[in-house]
TORZA-111846 format. One record per residue (C-alpha): x, y, z; residue in three letters; residue number from 1. Coordinates in pm, whole numbers, padded with zeros to 5 digits. Example, Ala and Ser with C-alpha at 12.3 -4.5 7.8 and 13.67 -1.06 7.14 Angstrom:
2
      x      y      z resn resi
  01230 -00450  00780  ALA    1
  01367 -00106  00714  SER    2
***
This chain:
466
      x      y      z resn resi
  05035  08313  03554  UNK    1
  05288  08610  03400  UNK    2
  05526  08690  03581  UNK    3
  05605  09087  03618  UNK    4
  05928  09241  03660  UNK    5
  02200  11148  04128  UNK    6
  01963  11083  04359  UNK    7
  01879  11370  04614  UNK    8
  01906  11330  04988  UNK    9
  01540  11315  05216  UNK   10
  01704  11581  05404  UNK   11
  01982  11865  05269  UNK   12
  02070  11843  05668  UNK   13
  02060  11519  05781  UNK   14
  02232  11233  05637  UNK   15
  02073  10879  05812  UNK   16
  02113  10505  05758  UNK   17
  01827  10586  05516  UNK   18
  01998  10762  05281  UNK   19
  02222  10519  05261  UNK   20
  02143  10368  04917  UNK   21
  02190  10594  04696  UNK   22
  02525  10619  04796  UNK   23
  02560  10294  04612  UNK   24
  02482  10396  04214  UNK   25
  02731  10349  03997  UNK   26
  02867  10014  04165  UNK   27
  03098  09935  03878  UNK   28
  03300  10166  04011  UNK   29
  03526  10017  04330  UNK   30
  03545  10318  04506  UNK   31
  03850  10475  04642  UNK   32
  03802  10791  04838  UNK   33
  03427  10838  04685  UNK   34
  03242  10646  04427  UNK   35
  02973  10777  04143  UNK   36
  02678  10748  04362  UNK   37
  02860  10968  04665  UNK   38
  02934  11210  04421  UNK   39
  02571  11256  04243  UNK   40
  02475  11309  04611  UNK   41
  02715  11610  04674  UNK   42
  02656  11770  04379  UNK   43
  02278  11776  04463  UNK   44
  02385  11882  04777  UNK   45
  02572  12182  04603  UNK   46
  02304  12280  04378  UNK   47
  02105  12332  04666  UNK   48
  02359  12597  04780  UNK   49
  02484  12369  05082  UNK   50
  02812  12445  05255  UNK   51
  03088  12328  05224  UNK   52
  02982  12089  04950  UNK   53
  02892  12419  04681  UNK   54
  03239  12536  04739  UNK   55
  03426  12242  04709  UNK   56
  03255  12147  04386  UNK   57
  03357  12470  04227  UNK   58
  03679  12483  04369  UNK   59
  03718  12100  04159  UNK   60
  03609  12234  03841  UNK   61
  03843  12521  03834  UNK   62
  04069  12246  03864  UNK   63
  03939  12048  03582  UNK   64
  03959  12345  03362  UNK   65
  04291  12364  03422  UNK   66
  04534  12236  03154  UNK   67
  04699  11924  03096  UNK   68
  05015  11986  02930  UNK   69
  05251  11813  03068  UNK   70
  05563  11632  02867  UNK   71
  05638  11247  02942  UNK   72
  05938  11084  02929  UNK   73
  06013  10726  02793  UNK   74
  06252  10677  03076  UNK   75
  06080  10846  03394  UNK   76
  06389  10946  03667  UNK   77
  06293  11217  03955  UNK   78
  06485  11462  04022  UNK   79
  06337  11601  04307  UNK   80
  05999  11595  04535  UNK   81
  05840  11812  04221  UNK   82
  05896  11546  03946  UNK   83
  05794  11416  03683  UNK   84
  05532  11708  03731  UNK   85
  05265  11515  03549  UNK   86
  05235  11249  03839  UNK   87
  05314  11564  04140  UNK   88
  05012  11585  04348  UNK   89
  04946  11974  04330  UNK   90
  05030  11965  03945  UNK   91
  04933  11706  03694  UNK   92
  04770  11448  03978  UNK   93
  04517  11744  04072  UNK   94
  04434  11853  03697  UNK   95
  04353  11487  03668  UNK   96
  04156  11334  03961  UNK   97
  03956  11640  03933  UNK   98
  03840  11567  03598  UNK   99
  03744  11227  03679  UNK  100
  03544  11386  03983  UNK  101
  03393  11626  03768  UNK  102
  03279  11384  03514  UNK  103
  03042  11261  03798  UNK  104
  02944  11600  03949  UNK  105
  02873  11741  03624  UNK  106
  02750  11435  03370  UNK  107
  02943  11556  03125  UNK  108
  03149  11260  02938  UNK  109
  03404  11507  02827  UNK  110
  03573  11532  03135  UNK  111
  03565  11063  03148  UNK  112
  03714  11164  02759  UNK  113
  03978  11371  02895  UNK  114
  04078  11144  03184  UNK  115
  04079  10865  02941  UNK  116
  04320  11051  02705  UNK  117
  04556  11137  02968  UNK  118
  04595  10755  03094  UNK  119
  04681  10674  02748  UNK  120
  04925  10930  02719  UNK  121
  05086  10787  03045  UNK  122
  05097  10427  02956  UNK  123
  05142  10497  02618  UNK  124
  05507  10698  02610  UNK  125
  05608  10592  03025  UNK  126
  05801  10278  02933  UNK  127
  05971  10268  03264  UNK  128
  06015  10436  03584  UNK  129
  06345  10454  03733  UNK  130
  06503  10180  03993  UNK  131
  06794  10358  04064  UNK  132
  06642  10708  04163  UNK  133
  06500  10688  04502  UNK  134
  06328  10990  04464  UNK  135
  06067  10780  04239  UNK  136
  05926  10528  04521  UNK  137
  05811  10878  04712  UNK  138
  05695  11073  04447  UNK  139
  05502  10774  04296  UNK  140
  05423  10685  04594  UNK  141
  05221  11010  04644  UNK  142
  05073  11016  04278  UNK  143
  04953  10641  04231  UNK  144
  04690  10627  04439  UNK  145
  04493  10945  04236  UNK  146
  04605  10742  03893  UNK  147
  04415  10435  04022  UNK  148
  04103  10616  04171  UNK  149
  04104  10848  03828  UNK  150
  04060  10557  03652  UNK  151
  03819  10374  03869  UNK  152
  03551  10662  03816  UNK  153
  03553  10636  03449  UNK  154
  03527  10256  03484  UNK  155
  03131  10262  03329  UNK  156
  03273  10538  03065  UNK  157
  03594  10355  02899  UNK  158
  03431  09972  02898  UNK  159
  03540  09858  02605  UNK  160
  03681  10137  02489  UNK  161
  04050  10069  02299  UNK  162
  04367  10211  02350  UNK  163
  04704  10162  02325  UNK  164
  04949  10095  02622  UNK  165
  05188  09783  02704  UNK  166
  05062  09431  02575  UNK  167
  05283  09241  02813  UNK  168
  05395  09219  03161  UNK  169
  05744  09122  03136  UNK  170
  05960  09455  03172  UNK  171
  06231  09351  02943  UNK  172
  05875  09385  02650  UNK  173
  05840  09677  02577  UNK  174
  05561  09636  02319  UNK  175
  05339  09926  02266  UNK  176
  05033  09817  02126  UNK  177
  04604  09817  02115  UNK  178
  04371  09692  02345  UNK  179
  04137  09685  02614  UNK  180
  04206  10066  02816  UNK  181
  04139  09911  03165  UNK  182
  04350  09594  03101  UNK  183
  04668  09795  02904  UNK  184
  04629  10077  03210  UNK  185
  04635  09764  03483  UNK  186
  04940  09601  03290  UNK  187
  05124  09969  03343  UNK  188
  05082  10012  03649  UNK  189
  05160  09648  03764  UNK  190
  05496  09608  03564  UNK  191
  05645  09971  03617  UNK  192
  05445  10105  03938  UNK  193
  05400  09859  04155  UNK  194
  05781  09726  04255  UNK  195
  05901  10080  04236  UNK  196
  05677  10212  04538  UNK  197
  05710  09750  04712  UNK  198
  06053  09921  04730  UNK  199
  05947  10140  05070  UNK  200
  05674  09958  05148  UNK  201
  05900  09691  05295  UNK  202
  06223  09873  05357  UNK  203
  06105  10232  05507  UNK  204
  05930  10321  05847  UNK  205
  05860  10681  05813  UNK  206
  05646  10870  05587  UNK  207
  05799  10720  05277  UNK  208
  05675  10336  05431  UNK  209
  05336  10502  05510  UNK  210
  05311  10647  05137  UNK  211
  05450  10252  04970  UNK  212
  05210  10044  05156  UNK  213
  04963  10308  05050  UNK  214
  05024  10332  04707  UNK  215
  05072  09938  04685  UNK  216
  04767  09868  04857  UNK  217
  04594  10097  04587  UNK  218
  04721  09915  04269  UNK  219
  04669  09542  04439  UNK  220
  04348  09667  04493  UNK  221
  04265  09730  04131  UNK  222
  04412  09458  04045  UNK  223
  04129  09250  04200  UNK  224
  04039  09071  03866  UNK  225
  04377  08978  03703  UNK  226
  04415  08626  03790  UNK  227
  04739  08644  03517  UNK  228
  04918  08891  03765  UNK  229
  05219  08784  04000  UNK  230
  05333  09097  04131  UNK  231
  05701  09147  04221  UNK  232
  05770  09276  04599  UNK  233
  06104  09455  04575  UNK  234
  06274  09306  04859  UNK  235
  06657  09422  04993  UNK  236
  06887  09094  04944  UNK  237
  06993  09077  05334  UNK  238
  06611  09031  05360  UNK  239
  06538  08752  05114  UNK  240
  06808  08568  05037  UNK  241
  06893  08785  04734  UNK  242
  06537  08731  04575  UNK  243
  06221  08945  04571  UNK  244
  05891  08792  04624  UNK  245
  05600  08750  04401  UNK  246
  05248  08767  04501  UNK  247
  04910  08778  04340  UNK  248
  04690  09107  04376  UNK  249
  04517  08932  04697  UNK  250
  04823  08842  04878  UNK  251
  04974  09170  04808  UNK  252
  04670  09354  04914  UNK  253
  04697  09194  05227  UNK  254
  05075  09245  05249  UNK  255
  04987  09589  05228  UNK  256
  04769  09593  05559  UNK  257
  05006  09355  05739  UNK  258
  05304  09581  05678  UNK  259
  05089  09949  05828  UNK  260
  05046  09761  06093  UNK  261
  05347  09667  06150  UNK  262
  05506  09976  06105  UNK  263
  05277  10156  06319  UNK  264
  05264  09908  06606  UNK  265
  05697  09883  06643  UNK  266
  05693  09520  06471  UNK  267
  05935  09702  06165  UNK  268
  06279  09786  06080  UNK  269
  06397  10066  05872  UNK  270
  06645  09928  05649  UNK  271
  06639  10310  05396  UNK  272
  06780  10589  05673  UNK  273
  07114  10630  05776  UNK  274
  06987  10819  06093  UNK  275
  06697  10551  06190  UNK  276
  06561  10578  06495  UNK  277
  06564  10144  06506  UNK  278
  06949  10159  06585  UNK  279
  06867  10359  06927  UNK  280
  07155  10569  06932  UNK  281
  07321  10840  06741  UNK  282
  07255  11234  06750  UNK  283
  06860  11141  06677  UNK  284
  06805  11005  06965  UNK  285
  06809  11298  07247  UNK  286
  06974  11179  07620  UNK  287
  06676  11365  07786  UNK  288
  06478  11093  07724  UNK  289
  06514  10655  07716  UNK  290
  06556  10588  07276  UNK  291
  06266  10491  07097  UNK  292
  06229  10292  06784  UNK  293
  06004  10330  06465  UNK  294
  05627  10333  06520  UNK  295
  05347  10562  06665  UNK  296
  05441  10618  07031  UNK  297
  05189  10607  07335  UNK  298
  05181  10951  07330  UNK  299
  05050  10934  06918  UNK  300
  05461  11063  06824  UNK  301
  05619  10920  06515  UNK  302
  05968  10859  06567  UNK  303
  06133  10880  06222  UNK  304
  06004  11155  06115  UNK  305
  06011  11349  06445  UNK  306
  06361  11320  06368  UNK  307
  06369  11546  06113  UNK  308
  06286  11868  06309  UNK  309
  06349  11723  06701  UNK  310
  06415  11378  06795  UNK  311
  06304  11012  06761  UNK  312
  06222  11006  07170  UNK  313
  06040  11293  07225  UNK  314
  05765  11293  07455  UNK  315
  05559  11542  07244  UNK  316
  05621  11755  06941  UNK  317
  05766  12107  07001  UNK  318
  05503  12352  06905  UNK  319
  05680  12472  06559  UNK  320
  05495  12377  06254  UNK  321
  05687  11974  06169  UNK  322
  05594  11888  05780  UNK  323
  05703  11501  05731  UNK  324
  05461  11325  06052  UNK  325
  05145  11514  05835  UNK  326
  05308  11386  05582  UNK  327
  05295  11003  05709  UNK  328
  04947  11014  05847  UNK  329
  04808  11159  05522  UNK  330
  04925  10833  05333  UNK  331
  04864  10658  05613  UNK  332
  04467  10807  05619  UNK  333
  04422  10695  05278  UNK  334
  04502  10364  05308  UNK  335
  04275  10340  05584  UNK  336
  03982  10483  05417  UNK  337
  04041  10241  05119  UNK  338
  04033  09962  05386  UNK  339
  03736  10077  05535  UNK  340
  03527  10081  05160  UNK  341
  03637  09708  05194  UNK  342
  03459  09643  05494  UNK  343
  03768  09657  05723  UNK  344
  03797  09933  06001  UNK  345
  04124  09807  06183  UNK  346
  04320  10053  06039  UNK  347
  04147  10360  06200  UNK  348
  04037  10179  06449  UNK  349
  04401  10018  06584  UNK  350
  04561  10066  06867  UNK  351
  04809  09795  07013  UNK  352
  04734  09776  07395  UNK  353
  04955  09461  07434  UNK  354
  05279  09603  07691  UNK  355
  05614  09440  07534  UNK  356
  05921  09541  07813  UNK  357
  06133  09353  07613  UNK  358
  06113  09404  07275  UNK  359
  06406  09244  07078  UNK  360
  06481  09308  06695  UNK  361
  06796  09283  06455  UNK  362
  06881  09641  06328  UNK  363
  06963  09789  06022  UNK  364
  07340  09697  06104  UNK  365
  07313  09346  06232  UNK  366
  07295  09418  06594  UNK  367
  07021  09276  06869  UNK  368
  06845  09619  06986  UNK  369
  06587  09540  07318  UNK  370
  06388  09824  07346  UNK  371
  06000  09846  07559  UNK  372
  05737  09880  07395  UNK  373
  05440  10006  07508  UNK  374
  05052  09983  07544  UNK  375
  04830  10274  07336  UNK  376
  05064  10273  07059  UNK  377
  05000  10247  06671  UNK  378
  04701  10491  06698  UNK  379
  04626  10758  06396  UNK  380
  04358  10902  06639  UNK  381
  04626  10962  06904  UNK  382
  04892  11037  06632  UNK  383
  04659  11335  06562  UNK  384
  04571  11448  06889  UNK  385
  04958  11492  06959  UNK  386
  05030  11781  06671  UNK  387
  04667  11919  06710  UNK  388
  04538  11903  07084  UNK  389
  04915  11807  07228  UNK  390
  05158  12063  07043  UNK  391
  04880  12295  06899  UNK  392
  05070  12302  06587  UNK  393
  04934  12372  06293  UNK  394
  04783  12103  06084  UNK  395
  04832  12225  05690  UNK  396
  04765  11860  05519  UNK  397
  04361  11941  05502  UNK  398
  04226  11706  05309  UNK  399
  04353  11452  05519  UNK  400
  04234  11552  05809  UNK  401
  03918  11611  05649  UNK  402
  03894  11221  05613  UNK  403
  04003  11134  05945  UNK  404
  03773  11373  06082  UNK  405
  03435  11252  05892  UNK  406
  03575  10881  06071  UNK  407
  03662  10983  06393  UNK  408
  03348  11239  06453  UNK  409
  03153  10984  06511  UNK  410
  03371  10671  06594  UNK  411
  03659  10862  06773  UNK  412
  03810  10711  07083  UNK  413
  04011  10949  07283  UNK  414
  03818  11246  07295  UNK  415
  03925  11610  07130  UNK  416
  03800  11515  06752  UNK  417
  03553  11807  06741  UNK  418
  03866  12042  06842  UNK  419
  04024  11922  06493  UNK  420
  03748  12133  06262  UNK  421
  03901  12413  06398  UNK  422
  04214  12341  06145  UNK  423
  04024  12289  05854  UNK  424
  04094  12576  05589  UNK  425
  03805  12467  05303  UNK  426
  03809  12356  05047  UNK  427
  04112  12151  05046  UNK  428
  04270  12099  04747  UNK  429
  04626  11852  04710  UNK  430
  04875  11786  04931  UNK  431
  05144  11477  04946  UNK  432
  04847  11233  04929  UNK  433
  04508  11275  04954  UNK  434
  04320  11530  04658  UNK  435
  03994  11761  04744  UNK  436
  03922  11581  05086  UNK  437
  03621  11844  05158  UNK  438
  03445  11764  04851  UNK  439
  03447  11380  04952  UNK  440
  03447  11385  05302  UNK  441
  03353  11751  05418  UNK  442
  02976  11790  05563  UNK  443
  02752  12019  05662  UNK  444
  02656  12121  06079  UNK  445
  02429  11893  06164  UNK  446
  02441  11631  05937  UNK  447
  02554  11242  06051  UNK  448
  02815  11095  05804  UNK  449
  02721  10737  05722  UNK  450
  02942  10481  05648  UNK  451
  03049  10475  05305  UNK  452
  02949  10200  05028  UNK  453
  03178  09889  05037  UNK  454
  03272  09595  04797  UNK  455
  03490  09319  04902  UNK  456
  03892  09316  04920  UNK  457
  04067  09132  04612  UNK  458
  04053  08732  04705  UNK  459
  03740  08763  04851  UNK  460
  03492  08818  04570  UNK  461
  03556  08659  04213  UNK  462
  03326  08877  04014  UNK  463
  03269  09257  04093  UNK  464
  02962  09343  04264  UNK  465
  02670  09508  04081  UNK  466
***
């Protein structure tokens, strides 16, 4: 161990269990949001002039033709939500991913060429990513999962291929040197990546938590075949005993899922806001109603980042458009859809029933804190409902929804899902998350979405799947 510091569909307008296999060419290829196969598939689909699959295809290569010019620093800080603009998700992460998309939609191995080049670049001249600047666990947060999935669609296209990047895992080597592109591009992102966005995973319960166990999840994930990793969990000293934790790709994969849950379910404590709602008191917490604590309500609210526009115990959102809870479910929509392309639906499918009257918990400042928690909660189905069919606020993070809404249209729950398509403005492009959601997940009136291809999570499988 090293330790780390185009097949054509039967029917343009019916999609049915039959189709199913040729969803699956291209298999070296994990699949994140879509894989080669799904992506031969839609741009059959938009050669055929289908809706809204012939939009969203050209509105990704007008991306892709976009340039790539952006500067890299040795020493990555982030000065604000924007920056480094070559990992910002309606910048460099867009101009990017959508070159690794159009690779498939087109065939044209100049676009796998570009995306290649532009990894290199990345791990080539980012030595490091700073500790110190906060800023960096969101903003990589947001970016990381597009850097992974860029990659994993030009897996068949840069076997083999060389490149230079960092030879070692240890941070205090910084050895720039040649070798295999996947491996060099799996060391980057595992020594300077990975315990920068462990940071929130652990410590934060809003959206920057949902965006670190997203973006963690992501890298662990690719990851699967690096029995040499040991991953280091960023841990706050009052947690651990003063130590972080290390974990293989498997464990931390898992760690990943286990923490969501948490988080969405109550079981968490956010140790990164001075204003938390977990400390239930202060100015956040309104004396209309009992406090609340961080999680997805009952009633599908998200306490700390309701904060930021109302209060942690609101019953339901006020009507006025509220940014950061879109923000948190669009992370938190990725990482389910990645868990569902490994077989596991809990995430979109979770909702914690169990009634808890006396919930007791340590807070950020030491104290007991007993709070009730209660049965329905945890929910991204009900989380949506209460800005969509609840607040009837606007919903303006579209290609998230655009997943969710592929999901829940035909294994919803609660009712309402059909009143979500109503909010879709197509095609989507970028937001703080998930890239081009209708060109992935979008379809057509009358067609039935399947579920998508699957390969095992890492631990479970010890050789990739053909």
């Amino acid at each position: 161990m090293v330790l780390l510091c185009f097949g054509a569909l039967k029917s343009p307008a019916v999609v049915s269990a039959d189709d199913a296999p040729a969803l699956t060419e291209g298999r070296s290829s994990r699949g994140y949001l879509t894989t080669p196969g799904e992506l031969h598939v839609i741009a059959e689909k938009a050669r055929q002039g289908l809706q809204p699959y012939a939009s969203a295809v050209t509105n990704v290569l007008a991306w892709a033709a976009r340039d790539w010019d952006f500067s890299l620093d040795e020493h990555e800080t982030c000065r604000n939500s924007d920056n480094p603009a070559w990992i910002d998700e309606t910048r460099g992460i867009a101009t990017l991913y959508s070159r690794a998309l159009a690779y498939h939609l087109t065939g044209e191995s100049r676009y796998a060429e570009e995306v290649e080049d532009i990894l290199e670049k990345i791990m080539t001249n980012v030595r490091s990513v700073s500790e110190r600047e906060q800023q960096c666990q969101l903003n990589f947060g947001w970016g990381s999962p597009e850097l992974v999935a860029s990659a994993d669609l030009i897996e068949d296209y840069w076997r083999d291929h060389r490149c230079t990047g960092p030879v070692s895992l240890l941070l205090e080597v910084t050895t720039i040197d040649t070798g295999d592109c996947k491996t060099l591009f799996q060391n980057w992102l595992a020594r300077n990546i990975y315990p920068i966005v462990s940071y929130a995973a652990v410590h934060n319960q809003s959206n920057w938590g949902a965006a670190g166990t997203n973006a963690s999840g992501y890298i662990a994930d690719y990851l699967w075949d690096r029995s040499d990793i040991l991953l280091v969990q960023r841990i706050l000293p009052e947690l651990n005993e003063g130590g972080n934790t290390l974990l293989t790709p498997a464990e931390a994969y898992r760690r990943s899922v286990a923490l969501m849950l948490a988080r969405n379910n109550g079981f968490r404590v956010d140790y990164h806001s001075s204003r938390t709602c977990d400390v239930l008191s202060g100015e956040q917490q309104s004396s209309e109603w009992m406090p609340v604590k961080s999680q997805i309500t009952e009633n599908g609210i998200i306490p700390e980042d309701a904060r930021r526009a109302e209060y942690c115990n609101i019953p339901r959102y006020g009507g006025e458009y509220e940014n950061y809870p879109q923000v948190n479910l669009n992370n938190n929509i990725q990482q389910c859809e990645l868990m569902l392309r490994r077989g596991d639906r809990s995430c979109y499918d979770n909702v914690a029933n169990d009634d808890i009257p006396e919930y007791s918990y340590r807070d950020p400042d030491g104290d007991m804190q007993t709070t009730h928690l209660y049965p329905g909660r945890g929910s991204i189905e009900r989380a949506i409902n209460a800005v969509i069919i609840d607040a009837h606020t606007e919903w303006r993070h579209d290609p998230a929804l655009e997943v969710a809404y592929r999901y829940y249209s035909q294994h919803g729950r609660l009712g309402h899902v059909d009143q979500w398509f109503a909010e879709l403005n197509r095609p989507s492009e970028c937001t703080q998350g998930i890239c081009f959601g209708t060109l992935t997940h979008g379809f057509a009136p009358g067609e039935i979405p399947v579920m998508p291809p699957t390969v095992p999570a890492p631990g479970f499988e010890t050789t990739q799947s053909g």
